[in-house]
N, CA, C and O atoms as a Tripos MOL2 file, in Angstrom:
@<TRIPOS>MOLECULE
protein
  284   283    71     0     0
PROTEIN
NO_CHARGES

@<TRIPOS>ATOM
      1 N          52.5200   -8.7610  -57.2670 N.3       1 UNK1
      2 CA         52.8690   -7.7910  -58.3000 C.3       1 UNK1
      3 C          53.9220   -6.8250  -57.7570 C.2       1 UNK1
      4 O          53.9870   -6.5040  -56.5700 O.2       1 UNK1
      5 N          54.8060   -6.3510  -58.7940 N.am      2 UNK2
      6 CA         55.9070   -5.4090  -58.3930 C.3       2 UNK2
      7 C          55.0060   -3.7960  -58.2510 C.2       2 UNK2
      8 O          54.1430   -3.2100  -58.9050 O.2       2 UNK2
      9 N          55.6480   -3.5900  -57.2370 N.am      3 UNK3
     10 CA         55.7270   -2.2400  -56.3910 C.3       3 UNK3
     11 C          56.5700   -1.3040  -57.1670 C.2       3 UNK3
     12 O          57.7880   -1.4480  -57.0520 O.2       3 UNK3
     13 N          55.9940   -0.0980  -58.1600 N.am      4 UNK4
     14 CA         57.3120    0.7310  -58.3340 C.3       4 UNK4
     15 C          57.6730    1.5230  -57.7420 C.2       4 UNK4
     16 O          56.8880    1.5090  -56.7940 O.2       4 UNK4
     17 N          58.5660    2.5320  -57.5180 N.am      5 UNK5
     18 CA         59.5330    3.1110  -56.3200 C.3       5 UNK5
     19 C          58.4080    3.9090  -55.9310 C.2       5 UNK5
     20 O          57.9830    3.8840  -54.7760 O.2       5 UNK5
     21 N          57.6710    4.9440  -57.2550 N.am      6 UNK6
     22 CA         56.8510    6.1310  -56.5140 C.3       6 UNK6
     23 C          55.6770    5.5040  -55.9960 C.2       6 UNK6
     24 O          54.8410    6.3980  -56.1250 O.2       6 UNK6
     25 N          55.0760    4.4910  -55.4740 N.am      7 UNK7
     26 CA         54.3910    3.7170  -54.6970 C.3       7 UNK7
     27 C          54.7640    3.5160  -53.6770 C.2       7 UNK7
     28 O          54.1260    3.7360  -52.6480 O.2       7 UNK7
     29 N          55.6530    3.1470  -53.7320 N.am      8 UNK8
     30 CA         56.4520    2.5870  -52.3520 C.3       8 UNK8
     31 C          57.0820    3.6440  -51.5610 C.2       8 UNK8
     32 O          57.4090    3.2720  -50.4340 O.2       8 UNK8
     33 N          57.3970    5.1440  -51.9170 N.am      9 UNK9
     34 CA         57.4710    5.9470  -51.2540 C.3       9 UNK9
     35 C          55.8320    6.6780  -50.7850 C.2       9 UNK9
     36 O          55.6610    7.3080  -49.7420 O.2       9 UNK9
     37 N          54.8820    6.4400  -51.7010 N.am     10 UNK10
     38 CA         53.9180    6.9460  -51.6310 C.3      10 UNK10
     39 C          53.5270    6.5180  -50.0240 C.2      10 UNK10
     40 O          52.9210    7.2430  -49.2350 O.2      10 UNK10
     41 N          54.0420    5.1400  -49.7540 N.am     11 UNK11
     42 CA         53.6890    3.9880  -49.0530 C.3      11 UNK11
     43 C          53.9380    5.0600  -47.6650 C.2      11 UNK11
     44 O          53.2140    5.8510  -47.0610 O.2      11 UNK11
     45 N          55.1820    4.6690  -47.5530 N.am     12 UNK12
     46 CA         56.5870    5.3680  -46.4710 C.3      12 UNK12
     47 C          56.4350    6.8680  -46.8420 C.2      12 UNK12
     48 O          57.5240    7.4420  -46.8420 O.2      12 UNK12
     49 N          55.6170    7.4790  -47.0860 N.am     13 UNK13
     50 CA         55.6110    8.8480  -46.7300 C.3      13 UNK13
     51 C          54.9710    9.3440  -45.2250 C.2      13 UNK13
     52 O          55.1990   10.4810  -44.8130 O.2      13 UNK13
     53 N          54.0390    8.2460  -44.3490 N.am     14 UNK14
     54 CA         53.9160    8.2770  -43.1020 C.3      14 UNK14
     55 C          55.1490    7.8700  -41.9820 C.2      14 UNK14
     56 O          54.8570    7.8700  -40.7860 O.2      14 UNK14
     57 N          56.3560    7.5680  -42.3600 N.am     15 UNK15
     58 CA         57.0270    6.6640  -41.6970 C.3      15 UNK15
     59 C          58.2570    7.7160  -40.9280 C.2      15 UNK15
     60 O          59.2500    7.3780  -40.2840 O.2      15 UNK15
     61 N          57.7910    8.9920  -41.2520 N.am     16 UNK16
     62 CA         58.2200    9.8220  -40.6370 C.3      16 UNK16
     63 C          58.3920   10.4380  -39.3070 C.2      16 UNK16
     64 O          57.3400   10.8850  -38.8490 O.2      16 UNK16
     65 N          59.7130   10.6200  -38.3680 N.am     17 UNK17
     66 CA         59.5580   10.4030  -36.7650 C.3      17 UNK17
     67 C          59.3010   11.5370  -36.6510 C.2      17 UNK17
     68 O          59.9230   12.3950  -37.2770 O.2      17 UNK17
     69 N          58.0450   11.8960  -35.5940 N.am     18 UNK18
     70 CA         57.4790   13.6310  -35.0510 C.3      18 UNK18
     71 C          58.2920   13.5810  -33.6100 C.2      18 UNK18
     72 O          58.5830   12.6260  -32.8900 O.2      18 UNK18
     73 N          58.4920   14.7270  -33.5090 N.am     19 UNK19
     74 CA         59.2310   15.3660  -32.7030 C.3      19 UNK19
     75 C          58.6380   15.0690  -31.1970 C.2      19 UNK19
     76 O          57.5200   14.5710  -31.0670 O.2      19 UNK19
     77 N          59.5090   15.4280  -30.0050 N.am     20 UNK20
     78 CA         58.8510   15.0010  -28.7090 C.3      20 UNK20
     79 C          57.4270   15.8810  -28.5100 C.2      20 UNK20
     80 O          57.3440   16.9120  -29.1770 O.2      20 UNK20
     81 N          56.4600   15.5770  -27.7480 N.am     21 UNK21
     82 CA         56.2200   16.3660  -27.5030 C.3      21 UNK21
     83 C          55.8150   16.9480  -26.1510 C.2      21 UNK21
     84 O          55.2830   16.2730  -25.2700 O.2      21 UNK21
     85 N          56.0760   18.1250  -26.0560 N.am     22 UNK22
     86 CA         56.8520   18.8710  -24.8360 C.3      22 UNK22
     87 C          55.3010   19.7010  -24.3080 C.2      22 UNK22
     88 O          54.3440   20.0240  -25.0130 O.2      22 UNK22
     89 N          55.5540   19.9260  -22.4350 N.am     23 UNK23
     90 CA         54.0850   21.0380  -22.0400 C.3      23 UNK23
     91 C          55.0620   21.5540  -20.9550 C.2      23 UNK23
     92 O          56.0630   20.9030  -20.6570 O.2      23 UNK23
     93 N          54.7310   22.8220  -20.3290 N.am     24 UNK24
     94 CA         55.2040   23.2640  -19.3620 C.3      24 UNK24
     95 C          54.8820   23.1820  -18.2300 C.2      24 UNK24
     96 O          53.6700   23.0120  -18.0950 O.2      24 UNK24
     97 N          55.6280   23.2430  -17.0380 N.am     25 UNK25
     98 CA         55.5010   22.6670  -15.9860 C.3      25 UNK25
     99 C          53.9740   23.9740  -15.6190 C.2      25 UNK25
    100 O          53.5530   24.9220  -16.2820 O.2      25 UNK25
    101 N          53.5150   23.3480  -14.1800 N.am     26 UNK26
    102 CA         52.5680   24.2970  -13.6600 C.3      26 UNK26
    103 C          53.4940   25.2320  -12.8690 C.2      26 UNK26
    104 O          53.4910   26.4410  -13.1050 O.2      26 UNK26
    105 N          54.4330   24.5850  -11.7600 N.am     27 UNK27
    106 CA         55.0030   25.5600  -11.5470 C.3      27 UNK27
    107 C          56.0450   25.7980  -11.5630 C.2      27 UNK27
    108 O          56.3950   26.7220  -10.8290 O.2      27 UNK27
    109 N          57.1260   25.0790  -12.4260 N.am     28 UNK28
    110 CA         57.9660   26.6370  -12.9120 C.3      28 UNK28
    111 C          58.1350   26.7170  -14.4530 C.2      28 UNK28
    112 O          59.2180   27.0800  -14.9110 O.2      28 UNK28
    113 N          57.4430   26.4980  -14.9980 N.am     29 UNK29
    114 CA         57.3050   26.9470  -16.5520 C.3      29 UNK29
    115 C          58.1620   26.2400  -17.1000 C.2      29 UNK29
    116 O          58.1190   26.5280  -18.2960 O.2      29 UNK29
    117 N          59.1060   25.2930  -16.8780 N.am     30 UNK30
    118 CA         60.1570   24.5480  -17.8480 C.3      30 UNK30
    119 C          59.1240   23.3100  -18.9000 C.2      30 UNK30
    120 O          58.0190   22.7700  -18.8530 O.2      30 UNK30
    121 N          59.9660   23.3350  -19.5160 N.am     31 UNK31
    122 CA         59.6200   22.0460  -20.4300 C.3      31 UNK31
    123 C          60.1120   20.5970  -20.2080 C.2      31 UNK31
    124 O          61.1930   20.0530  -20.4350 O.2      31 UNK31
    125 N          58.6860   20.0640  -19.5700 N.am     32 UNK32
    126 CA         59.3950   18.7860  -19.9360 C.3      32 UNK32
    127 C          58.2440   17.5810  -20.7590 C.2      32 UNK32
    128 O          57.0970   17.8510  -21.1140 O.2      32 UNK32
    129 N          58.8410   16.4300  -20.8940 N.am     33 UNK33
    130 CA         58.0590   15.5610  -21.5930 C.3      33 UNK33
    131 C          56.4210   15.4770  -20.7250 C.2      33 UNK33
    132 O          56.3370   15.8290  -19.5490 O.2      33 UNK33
    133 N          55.1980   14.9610  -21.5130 N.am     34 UNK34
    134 CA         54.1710   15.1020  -20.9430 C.3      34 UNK34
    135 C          53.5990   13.4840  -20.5100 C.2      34 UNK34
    136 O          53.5830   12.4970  -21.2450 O.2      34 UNK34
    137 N          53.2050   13.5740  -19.2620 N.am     35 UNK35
    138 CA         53.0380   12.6040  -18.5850 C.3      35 UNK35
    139 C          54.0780   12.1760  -17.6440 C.2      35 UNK35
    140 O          53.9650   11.1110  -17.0370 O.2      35 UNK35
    141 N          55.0950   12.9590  -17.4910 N.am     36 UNK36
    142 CA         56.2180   12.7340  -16.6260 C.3      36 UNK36
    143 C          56.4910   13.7610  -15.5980 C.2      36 UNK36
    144 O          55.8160   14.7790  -15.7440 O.2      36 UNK36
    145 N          57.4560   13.7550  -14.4130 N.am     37 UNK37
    146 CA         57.9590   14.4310  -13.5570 C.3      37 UNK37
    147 C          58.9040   15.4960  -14.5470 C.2      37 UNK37
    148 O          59.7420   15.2610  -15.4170 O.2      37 UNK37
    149 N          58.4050   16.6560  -14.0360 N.am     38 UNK38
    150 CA         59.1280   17.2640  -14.3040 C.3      38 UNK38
    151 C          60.6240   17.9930  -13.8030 C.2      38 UNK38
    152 O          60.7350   18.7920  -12.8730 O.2      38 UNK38
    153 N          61.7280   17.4870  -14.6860 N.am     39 UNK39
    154 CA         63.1460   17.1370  -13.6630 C.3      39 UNK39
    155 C          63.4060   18.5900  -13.3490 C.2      39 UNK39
    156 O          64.0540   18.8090  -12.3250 O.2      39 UNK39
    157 N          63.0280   19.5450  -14.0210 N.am     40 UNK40
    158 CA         63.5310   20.6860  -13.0170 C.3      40 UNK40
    159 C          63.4380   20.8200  -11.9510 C.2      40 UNK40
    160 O          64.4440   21.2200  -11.3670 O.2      40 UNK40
    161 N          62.2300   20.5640  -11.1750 N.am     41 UNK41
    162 CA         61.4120   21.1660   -9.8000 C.3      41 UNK41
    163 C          60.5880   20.1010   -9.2570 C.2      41 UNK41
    164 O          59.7530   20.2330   -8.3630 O.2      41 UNK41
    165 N          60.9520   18.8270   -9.9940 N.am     42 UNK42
    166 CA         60.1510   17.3930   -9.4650 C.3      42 UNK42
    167 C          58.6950   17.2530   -9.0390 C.2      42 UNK42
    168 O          58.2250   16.5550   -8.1410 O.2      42 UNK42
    169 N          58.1450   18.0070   -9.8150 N.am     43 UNK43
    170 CA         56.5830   17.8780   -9.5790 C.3      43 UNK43
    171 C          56.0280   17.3690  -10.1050 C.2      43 UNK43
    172 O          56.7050   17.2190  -11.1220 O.2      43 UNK43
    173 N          54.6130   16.5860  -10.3370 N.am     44 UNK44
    174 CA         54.0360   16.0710  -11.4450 C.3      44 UNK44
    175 C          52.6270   16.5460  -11.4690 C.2      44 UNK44
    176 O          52.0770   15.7710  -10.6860 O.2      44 UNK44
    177 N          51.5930   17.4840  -11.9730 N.am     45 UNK45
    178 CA         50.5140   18.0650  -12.4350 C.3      45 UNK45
    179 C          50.6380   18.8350  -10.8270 C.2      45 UNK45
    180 O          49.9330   18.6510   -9.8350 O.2      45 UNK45
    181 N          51.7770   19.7160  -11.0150 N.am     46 UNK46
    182 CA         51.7530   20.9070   -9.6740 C.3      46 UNK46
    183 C          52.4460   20.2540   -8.3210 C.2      46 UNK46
    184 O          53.0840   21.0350   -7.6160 O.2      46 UNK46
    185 N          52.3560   18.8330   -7.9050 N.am     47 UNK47
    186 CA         52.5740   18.5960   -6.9120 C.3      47 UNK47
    187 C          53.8210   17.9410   -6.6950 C.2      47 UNK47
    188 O          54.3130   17.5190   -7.7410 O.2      47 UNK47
    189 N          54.4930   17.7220   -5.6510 N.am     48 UNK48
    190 CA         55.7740   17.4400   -5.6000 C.3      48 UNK48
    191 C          55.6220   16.0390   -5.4170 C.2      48 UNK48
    192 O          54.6990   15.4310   -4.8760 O.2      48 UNK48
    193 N          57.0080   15.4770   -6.1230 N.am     49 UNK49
    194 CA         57.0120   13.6020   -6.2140 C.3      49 UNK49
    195 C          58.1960   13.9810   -6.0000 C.2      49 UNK49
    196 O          58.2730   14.1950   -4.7900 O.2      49 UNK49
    197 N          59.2580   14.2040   -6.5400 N.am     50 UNK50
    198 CA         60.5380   13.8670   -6.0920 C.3      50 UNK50
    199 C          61.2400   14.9380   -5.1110 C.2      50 UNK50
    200 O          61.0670   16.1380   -5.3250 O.2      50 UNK50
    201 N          61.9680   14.5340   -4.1240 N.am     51 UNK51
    202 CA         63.1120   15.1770   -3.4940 C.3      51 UNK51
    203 C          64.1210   15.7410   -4.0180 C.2      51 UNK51
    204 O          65.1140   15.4820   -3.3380 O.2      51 UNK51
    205 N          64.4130   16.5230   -5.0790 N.am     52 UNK52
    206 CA         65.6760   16.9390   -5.6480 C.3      52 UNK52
    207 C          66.6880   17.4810   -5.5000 C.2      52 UNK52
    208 O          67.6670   17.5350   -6.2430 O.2      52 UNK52
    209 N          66.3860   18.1910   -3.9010 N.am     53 UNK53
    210 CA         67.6190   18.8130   -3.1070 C.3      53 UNK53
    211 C          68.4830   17.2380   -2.8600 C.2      53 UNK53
    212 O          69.6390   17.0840   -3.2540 O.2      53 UNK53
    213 N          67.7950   16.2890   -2.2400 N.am     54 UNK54
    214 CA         68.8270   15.4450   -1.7180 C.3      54 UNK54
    215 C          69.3650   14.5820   -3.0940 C.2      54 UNK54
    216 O          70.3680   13.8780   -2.9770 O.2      54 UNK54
    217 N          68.6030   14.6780   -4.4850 N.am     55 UNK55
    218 CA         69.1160   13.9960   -5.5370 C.3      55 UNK55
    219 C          70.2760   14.6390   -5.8100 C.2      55 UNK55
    220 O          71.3270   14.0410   -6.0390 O.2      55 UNK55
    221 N          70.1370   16.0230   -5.7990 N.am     56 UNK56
    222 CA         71.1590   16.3700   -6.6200 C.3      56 UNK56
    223 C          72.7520   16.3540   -5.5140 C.2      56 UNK56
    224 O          73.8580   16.1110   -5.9980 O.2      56 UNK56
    225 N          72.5510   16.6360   -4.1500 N.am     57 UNK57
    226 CA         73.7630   16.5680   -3.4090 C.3      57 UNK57
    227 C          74.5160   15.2810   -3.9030 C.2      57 UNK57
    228 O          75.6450   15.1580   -4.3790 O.2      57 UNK57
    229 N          73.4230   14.2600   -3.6090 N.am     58 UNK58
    230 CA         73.9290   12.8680   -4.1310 C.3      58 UNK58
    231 C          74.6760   13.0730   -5.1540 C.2      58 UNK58
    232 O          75.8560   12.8130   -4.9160 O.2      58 UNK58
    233 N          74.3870   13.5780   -6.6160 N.am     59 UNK59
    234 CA         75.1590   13.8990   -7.8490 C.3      59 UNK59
    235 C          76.0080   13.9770   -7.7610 C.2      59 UNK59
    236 O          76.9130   13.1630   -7.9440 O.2      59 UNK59
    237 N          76.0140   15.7800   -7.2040 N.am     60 UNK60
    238 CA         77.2950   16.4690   -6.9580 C.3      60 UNK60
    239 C          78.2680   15.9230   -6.3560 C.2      60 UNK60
    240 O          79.3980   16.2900   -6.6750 O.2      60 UNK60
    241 N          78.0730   14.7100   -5.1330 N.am     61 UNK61
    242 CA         78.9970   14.2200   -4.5780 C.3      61 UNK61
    243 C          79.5140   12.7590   -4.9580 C.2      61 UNK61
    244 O          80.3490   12.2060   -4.2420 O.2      61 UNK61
    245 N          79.0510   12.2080   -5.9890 N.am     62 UNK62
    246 CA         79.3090   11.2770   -6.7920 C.3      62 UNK62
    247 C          80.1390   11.4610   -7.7040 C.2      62 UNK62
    248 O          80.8840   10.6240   -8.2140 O.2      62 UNK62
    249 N          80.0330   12.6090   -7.9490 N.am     63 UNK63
    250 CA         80.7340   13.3770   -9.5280 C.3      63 UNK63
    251 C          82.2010   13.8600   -9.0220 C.2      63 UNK63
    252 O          83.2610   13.6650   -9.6180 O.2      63 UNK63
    253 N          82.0140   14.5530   -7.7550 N.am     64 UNK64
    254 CA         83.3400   15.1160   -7.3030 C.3      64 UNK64
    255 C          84.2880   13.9550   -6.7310 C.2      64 UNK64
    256 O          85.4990   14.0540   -6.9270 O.2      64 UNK64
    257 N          83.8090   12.9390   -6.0790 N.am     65 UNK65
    258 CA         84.3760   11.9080   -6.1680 C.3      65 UNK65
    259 C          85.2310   10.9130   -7.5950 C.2      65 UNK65
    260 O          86.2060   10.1630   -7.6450 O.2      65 UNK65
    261 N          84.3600   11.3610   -8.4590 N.am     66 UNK66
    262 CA         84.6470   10.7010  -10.0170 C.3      66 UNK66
    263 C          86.0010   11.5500  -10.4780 C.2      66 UNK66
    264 O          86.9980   11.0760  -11.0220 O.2      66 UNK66
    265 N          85.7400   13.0740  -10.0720 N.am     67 UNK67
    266 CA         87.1310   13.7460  -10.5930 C.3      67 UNK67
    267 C          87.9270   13.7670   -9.8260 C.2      67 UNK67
    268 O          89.0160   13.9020  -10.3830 O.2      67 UNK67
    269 N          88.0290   13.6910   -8.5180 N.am     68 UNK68
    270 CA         89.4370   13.3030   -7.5730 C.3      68 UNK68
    271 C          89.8950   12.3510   -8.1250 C.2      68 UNK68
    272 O          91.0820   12.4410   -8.4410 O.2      68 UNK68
    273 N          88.9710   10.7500   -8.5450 N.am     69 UNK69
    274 CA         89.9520    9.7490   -8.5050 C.3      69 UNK69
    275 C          90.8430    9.9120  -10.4950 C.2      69 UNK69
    276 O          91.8130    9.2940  -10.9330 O.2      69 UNK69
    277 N          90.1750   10.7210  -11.0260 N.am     70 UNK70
    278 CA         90.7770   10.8720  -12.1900 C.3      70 UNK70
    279 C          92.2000   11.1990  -12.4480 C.2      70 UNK70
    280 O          93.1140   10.7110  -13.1130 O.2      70 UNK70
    281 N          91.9200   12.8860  -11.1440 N.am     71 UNK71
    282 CA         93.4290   13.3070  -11.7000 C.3      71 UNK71
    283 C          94.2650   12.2760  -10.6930 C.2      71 UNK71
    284 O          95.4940   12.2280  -10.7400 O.2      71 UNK71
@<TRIPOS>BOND
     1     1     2 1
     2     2     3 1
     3     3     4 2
     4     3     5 am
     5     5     6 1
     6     6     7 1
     7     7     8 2
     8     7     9 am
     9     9    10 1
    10    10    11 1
    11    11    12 2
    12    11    13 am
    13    13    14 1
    14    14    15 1
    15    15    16 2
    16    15    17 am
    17    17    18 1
    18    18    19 1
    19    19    20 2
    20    19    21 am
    21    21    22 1
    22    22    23 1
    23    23    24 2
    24    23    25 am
    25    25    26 1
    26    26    27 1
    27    27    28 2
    28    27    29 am
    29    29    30 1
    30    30    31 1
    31    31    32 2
    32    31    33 am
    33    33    34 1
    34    34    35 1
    35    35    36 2
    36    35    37 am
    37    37    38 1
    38    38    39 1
    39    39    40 2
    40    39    41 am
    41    41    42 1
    42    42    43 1
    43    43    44 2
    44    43    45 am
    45    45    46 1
    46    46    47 1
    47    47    48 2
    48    47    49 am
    49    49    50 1
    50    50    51 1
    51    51    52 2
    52    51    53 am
    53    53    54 1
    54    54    55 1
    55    55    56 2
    56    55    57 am
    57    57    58 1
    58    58    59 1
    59    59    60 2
    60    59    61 am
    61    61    62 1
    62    62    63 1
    63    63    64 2
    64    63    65 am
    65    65    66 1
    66    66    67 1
    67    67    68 2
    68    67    69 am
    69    69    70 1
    70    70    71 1
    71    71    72 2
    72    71    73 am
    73    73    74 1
    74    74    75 1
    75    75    76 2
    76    75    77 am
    77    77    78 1
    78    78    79 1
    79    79    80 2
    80    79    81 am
    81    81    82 1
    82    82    83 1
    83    83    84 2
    84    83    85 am
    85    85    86 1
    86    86    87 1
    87    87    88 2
    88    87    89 am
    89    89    90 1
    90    90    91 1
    91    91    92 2
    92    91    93 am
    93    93    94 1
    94    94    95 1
    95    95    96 2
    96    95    97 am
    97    97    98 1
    98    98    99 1
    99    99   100 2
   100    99   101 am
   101   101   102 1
   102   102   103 1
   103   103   104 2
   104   103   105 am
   105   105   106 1
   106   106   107 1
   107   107   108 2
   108   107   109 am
   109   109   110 1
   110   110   111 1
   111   111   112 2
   112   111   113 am
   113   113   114 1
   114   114   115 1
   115   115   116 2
   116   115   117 am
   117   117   118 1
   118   118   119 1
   119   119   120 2
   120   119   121 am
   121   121   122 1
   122   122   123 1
   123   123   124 2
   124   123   125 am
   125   125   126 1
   126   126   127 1
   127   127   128 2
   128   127   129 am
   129   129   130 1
   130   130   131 1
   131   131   132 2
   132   131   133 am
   133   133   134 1
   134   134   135 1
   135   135   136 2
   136   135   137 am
   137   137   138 1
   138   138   139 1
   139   139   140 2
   140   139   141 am
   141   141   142 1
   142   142   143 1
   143   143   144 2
   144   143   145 am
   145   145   146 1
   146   146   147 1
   147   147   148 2
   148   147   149 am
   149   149   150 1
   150   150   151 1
   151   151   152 2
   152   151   153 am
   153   153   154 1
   154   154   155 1
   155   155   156 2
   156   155   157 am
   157   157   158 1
   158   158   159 1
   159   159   160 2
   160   159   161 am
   161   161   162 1
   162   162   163 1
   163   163   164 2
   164   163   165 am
   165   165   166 1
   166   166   167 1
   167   167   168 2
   168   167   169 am
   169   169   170 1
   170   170   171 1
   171   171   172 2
   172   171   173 am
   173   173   174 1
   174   174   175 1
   175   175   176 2
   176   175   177 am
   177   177   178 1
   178   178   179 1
   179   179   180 2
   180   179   181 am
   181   181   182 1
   182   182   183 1
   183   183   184 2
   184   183   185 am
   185   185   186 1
   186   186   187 1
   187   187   188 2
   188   187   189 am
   189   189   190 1
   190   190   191 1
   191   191   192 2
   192   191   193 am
   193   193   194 1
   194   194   195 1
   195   195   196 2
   196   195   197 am
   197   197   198 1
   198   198   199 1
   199   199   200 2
   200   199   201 am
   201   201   202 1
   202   202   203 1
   203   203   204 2
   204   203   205 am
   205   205   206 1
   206   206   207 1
   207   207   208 2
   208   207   209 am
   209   209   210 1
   210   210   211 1
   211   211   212 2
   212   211   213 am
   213   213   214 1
   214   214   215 1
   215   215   216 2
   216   215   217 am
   217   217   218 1
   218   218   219 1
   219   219   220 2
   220   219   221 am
   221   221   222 1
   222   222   223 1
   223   223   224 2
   224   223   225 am
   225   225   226 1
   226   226   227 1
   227   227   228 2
   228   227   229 am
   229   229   230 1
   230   230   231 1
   231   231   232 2
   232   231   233 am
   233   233   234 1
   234   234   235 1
   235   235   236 2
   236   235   237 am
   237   237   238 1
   238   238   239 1
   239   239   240 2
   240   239   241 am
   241   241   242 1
   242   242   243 1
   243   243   244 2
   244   243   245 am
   245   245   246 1
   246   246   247 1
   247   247   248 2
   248   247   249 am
   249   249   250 1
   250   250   251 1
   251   251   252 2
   252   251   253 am
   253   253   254 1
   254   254   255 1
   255   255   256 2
   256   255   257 am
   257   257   258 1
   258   258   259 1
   259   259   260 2
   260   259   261 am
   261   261   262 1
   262   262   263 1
   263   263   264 2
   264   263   265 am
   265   265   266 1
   266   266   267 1
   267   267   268 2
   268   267   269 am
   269   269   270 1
   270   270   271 1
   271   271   272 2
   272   271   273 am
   273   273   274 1
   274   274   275 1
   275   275   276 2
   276   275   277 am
   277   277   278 1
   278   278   279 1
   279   279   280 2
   280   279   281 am
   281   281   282 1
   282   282   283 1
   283   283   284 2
@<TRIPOS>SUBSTRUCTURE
     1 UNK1         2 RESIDUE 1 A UNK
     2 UNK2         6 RESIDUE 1 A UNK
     3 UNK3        10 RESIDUE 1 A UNK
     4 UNK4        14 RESIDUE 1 A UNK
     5 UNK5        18 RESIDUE 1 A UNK
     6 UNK6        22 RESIDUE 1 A UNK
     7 UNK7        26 RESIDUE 1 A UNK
     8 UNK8        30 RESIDUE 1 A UNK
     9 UNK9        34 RESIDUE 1 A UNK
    10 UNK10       38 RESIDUE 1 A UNK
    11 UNK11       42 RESIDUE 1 A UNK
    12 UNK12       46 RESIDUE 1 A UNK
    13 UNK13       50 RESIDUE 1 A UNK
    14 UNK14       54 RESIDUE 1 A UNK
    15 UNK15       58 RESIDUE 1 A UNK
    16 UNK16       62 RESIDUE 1 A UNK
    17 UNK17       66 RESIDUE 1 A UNK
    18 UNK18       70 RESIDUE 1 A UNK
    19 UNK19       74 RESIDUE 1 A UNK
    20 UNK20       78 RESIDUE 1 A UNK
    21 UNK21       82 RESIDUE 1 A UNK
    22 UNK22       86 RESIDUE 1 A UNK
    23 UNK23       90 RESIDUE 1 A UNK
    24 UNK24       94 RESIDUE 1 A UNK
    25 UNK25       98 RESIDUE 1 A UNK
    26 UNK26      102 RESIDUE 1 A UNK
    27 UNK27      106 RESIDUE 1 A UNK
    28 UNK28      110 RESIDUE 1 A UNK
    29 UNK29      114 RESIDUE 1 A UNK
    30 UNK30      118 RESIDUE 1 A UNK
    31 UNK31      122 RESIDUE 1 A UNK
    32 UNK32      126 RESIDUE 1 A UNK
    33 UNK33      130 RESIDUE 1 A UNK
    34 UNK34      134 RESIDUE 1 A UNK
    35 UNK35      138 RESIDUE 1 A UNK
    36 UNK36      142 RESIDUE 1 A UNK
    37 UNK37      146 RESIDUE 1 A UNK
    38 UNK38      150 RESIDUE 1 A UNK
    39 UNK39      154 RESIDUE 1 A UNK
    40 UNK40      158 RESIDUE 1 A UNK
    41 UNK41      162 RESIDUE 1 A UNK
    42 UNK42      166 RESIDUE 1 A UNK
    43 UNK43      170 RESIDUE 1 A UNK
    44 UNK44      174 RESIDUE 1 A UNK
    45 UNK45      178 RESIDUE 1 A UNK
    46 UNK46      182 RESIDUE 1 A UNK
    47 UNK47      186 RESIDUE 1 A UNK
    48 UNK48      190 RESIDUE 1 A UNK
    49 UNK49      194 RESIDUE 1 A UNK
    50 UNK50      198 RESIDUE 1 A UNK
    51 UNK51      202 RESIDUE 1 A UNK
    52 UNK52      206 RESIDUE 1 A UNK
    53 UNK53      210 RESIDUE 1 A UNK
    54 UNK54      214 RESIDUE 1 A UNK
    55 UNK55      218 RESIDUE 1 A UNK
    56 UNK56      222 RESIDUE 1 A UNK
    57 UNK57      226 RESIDUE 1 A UNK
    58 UNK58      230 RESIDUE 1 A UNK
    59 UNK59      234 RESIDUE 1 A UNK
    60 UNK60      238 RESIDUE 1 A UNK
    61 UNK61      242 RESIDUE 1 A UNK
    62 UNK62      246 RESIDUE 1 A UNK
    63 UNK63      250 RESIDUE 1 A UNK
    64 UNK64      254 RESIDUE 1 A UNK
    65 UNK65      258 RESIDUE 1 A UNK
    66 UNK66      262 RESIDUE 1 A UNK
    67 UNK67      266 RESIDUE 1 A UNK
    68 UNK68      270 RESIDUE 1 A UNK
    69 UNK69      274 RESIDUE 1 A UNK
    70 UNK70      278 RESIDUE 1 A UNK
    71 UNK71      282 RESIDUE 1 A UNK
């Protein structure tokens, strides 16, 4: 049997995308996604997992390399 439209939206009125959702770190209060490292300060429930001093030199020196060879 045919479906008329206000049914079929009735339908797809769940089909709506919810927003991330976000918790703050323990220690330094940023937001990040939950269940993950948090990329500010690389901790995960308080404790440290990532190294981010040596991530980010890496960056920085990847990047400055990227704009020398530009100009």
């Amino acid at each position: 049997m045919r479906h008329t439209r206000a049914h079929t939206a009735n339908r797809r009125s769940h089909h709506a995308l919810k927003g991330a959702r976000l918790s703050k770190c323990v220690k330094c209060e940023a937001l990040h996604l939950r269940h993950q490292v948090c990329t500010a300060c690389g901790t995960y429930r308080g404790k440290p997992v990532l190294k981010l001093v040596k991530t980010m030199a890496k960056t920085e020196k990847r990047v400055g390399a990227k704009s020398k060879a530009v100009k």
